[in-house]
C-alpha positions as CSV (number, residue, x, y, z in Angstrom):
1,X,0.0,0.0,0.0
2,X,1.5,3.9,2.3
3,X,1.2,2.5,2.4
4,X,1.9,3.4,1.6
5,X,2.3,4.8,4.2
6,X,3.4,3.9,6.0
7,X,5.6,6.4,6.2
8,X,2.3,5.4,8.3
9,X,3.5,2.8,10.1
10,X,7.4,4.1,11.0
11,X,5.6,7.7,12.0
12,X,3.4,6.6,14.9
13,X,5.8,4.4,16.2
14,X,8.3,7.7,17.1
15,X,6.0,8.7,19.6
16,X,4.3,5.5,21.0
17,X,2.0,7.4,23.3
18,X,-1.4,7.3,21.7
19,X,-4.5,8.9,22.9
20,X,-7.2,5.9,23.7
21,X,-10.8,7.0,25.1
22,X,-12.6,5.4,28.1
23,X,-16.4,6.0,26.1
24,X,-17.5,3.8,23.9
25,X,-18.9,4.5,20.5
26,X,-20.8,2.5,18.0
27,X,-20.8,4.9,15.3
28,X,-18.6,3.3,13.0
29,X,-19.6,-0.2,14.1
30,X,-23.2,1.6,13.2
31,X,-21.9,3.3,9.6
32,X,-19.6,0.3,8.2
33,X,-19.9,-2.8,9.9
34,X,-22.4,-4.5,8.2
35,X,-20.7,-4.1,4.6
36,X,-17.1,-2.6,5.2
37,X,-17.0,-1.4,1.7
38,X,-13.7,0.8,0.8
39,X,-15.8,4.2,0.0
40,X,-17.4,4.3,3.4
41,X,-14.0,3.8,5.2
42,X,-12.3,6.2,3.4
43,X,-15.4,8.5,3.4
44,X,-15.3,8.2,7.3
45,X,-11.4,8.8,7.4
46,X,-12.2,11.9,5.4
47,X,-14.5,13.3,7.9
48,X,-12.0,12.8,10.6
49,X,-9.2,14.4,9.0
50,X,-11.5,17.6,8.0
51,X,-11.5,17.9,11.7
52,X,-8.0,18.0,12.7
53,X,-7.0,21.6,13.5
54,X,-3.2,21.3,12.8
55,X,-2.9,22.1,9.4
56,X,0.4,20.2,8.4
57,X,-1.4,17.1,9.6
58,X,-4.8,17.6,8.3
59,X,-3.1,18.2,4.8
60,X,-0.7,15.0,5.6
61,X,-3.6,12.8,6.4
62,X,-5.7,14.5,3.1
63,X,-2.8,13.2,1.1
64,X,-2.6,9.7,2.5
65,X,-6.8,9.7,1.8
66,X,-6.0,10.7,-1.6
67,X,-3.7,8.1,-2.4
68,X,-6.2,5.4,-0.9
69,X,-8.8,6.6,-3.1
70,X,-6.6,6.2,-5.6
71,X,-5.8,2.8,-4.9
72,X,-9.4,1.9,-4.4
73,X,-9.9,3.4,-8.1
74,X,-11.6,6.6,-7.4
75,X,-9.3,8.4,-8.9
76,X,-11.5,11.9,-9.4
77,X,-11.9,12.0,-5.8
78,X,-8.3,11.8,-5.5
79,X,-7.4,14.3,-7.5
80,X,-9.7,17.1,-5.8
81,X,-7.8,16.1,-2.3
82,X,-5.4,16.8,-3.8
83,X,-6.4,20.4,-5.3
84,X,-7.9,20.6,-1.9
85,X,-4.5,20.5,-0.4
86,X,-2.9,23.4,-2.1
87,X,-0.1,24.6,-2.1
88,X,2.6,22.2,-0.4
89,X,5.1,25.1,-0.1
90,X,3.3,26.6,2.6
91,X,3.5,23.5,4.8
92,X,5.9,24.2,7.5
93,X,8.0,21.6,7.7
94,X,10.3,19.7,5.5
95,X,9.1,16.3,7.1
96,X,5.2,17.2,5.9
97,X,6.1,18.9,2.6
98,X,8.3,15.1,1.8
99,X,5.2,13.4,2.7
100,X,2.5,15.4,1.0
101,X,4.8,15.3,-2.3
102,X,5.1,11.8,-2.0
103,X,1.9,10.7,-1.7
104,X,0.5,12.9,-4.2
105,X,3.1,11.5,-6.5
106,X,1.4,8.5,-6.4
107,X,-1.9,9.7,-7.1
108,X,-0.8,11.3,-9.8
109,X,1.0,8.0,-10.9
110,X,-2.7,5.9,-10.7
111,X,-4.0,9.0,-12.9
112,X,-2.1,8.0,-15.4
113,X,-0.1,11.1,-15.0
114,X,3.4,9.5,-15.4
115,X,5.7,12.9,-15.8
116,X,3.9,14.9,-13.0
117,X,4.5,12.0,-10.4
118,X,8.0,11.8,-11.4
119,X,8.3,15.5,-11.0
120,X,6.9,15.1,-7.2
121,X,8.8,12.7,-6.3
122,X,11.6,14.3,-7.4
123,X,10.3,17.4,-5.2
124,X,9.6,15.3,-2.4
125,X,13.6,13.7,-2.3
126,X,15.1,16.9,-1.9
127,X,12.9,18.1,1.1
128,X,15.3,15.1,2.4
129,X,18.5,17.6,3.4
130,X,16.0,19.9,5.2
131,X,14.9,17.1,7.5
132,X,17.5,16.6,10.5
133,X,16.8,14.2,12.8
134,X,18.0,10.7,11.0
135,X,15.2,8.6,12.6
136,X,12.6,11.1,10.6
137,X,14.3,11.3,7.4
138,X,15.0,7.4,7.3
139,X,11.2,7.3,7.9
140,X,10.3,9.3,4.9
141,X,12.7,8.2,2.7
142,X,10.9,4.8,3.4
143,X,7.5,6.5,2.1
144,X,8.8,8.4,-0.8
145,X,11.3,5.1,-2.2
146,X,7.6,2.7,-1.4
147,X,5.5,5.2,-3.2
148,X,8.3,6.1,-5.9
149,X,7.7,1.9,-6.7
150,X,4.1,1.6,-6.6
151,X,4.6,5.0,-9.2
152,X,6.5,3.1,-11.6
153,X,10.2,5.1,-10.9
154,X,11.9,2.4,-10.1
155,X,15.3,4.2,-11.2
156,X,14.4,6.5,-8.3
157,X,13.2,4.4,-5.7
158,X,16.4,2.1,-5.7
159,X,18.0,5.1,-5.5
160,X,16.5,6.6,-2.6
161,X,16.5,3.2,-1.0
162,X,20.3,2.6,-1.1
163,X,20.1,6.1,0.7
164,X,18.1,4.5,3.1
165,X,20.1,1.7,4.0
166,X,22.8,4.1,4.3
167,X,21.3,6.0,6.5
168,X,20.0,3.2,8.8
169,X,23.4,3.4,10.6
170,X,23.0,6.8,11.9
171,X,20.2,5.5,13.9
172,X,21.2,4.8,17.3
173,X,18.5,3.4,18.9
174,X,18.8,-0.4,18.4
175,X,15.0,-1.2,17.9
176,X,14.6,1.6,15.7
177,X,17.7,0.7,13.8
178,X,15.8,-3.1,13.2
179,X,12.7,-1.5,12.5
180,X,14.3,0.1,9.7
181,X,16.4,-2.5,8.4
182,X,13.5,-4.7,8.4
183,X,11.7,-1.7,5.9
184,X,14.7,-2.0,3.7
185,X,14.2,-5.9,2.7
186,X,11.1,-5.0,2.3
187,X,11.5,-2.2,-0.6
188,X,14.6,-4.9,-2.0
189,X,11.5,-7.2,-2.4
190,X,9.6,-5.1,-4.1
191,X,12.5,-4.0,-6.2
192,X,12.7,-8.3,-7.2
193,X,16.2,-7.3,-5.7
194,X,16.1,-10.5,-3.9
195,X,20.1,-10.9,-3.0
196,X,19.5,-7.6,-1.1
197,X,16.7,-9.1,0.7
198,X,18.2,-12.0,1.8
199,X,21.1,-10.7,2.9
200,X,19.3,-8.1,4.9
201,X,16.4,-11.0,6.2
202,X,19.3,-12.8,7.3
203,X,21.2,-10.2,9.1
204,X,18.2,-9.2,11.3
205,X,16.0,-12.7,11.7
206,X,17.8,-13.1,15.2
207,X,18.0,-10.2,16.4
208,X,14.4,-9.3,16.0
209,X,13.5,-11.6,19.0
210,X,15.2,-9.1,21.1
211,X,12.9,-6.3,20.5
212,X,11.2,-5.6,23.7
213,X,8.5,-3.3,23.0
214,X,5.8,-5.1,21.3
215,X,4.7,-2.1,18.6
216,X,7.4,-1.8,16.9
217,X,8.4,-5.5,17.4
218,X,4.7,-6.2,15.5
219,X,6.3,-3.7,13.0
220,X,9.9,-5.7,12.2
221,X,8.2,-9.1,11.6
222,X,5.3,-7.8,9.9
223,X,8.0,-6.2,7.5
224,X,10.0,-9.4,7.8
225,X,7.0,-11.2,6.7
226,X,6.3,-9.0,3.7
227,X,9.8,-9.0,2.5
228,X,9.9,-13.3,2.9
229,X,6.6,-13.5,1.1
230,X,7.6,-11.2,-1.6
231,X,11.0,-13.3,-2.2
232,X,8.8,-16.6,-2.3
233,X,9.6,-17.8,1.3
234,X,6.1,-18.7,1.8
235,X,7.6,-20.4,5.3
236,X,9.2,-17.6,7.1
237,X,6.6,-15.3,5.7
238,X,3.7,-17.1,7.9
239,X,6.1,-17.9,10.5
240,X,6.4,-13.9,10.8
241,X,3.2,-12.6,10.2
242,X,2.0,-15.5,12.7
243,X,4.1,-14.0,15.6
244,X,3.2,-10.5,14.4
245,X,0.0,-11.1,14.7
246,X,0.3,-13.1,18.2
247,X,2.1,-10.0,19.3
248,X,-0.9,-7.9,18.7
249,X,-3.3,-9.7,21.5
250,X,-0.3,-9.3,24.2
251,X,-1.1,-5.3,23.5
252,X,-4.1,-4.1,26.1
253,X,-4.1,-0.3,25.0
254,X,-7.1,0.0,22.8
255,X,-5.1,2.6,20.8
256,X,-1.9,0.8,20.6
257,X,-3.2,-2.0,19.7
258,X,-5.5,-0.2,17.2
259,X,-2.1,0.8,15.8
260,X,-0.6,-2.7,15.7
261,X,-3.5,-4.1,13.6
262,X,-3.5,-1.6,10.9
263,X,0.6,-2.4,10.8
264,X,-0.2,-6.6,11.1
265,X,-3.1,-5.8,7.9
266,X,-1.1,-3.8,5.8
267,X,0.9,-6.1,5.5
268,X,-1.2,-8.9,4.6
269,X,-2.6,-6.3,2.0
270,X,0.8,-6.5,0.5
271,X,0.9,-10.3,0.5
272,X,-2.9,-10.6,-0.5
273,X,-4.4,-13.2,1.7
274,X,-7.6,-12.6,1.7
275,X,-9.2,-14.7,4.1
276,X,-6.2,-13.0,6.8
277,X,-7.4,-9.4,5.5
278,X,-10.9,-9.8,6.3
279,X,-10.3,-11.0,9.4
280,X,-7.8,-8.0,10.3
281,X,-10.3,-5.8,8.8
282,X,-13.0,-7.1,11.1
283,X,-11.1,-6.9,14.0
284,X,-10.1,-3.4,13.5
285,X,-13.8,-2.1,13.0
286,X,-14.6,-4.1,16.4
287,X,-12.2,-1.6,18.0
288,X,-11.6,1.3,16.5
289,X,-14.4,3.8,18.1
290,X,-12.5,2.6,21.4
291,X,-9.6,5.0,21.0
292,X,-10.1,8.9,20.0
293,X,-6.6,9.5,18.3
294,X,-7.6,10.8,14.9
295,X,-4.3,10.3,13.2
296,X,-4.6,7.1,14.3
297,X,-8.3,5.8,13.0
298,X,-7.3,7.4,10.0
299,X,-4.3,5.8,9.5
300,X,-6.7,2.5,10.5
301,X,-9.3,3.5,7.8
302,X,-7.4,3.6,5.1
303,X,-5.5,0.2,4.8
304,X,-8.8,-1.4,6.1
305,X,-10.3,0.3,2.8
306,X,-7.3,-0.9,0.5
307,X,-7.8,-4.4,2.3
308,X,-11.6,-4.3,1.5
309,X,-10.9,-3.4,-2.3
310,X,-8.7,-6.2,-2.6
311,X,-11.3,-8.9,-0.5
């Protein structure tokens, strides 16, 4: 997917304190549960990002709802987010300009608008040097080198991910650091660089047993899994997802483990097992009215709409 996003998935885990609310509301249960389709989930994301007063991350979460709408095939929708965002030079920061460029790079990309995505992405990989903190720019370079594939640019996304796994190194925090090594076998994967892969599967499978904070531990072996499956190790790639996804009921924090889901299904969106994305997608509509963390639910939303699409 964000995947996407991701850029998604590596973002929330920086802060790891997530917001969770002690009222319970059916709403969604109430709007989507009966038929999950893809438009209400991203229609419901939509409202919730509308509502966010920050406006770097309303306009980053309007860009990650335009490239699902995109992926779902509702491609006019996603082009007027994307007019709705505006101008990206305004945004503040480097780290929300990189991510809005990216992402509408890929919308453009499902348009059919091959040169103007290049062009973004392009844009998006220098707001890189503006972005100081290693963690943050390792995390974006993950986005823009995962959208820059699902675009087509593949001369661009190997580049930007050999400047990833360059920059892994700088990271000093060791789960971190296998969080994002974990990301980079998966862009090899997609790449079909499958010596790169290996080698970096290899380097980290024991290692990611160590990991003592379940989040981001759900996070290594769902990429682990992804990057196995891609490579045809249909073995290690259940093995991983399985623990990933055992990892998930050890979490009690309706928010954190709200969090751990979406990462457990968009990964199995990657792989395409259905009967595994229904279930995830069930699972996270059971729970997601339990936590108020917009970002969050929206960030649920969306791969639960891409796993609908695909189910």
């Amino acid at each position: 997917m964000k995947k996407q996003f991701v850029l998604k998935i590596l973002t929330i885990i920086t802060t790891l304190i997530l917001f969770s609310s002690h009222v319970y509301s059916k709403q969604l249960l109430e709007i989507c549960s009966d038929k999950p389709s893809p438009e209400c989930l991203v229609s419901e994301a939509e409202k919730l990002a509308n509502r966010i007063n920050d406006t770097d991350k309303r306009k980053i979460n309007q860009a990650i709802i335009a490239t699902t709408w995109s992926i779902i095939g509702s491609n006019d929708r996603a082009i007027k987010m994307v007019m709705d965002i505006g101008d990206v030079s305004k945004v503040s920061t480097a780290f929300a300009r990189a991510s809005i460029l990216s992402d509408m790079s890929l919308v453009y990309a499902k348009n059919g608008n091959k040169d103007k995505s290049k062009t973004l992405g392009e844009e998006a990989s220098k707001e890189i040097i503006h972005i100081h903190d290693h963690f943050d720019r390792a995390v974006i370079l993950f986005g823009i080198a995962y959208n820059q594939i699902e675009s087509g640019n593949l001369r661009q996304a190997k580049l930007i991910t050999d400047s990833l796994t360059a920059m892994v190194r700088f990271v000093s925090q060791p789960e971190a650091q296998l969080l994002l090594v974990s990301s980079t076998a998966w862009l090899h994967a997609k790449l079909k660089n499958e010596t790169a892969a290996n080698s970096v599967l290899n380097g980290i499978e024991e290692g990611l047993n160590t990991m003592a904070t379940n989040l981001p531990k759900v996070a290594a072996y769902s990429y682990y899994g992804v990057a196995s499956g891609l490579i045809g190790n249909e073995e290690k790639s259940n093995s991983a997802i399985g623990q990933a996804k055992q990892l998930t009921r050890k979490i009690n924090n309706p928010a954190e483990q709200l969090a751990a889901l979406t990462i457990l299904l968009d990964a199995q969106n990657e792989l395409k097992n259905k009967t595994r994305q229904t279930e995830s997608v069930q699972h996270i509509i059971n729970i997601i009215d339990l936590t108020q963390d917009m970002e969050n639910k929206i960030w649920a939303l969306t791969v639960a709409a891409i796993a609908s699409s695909q189910t």
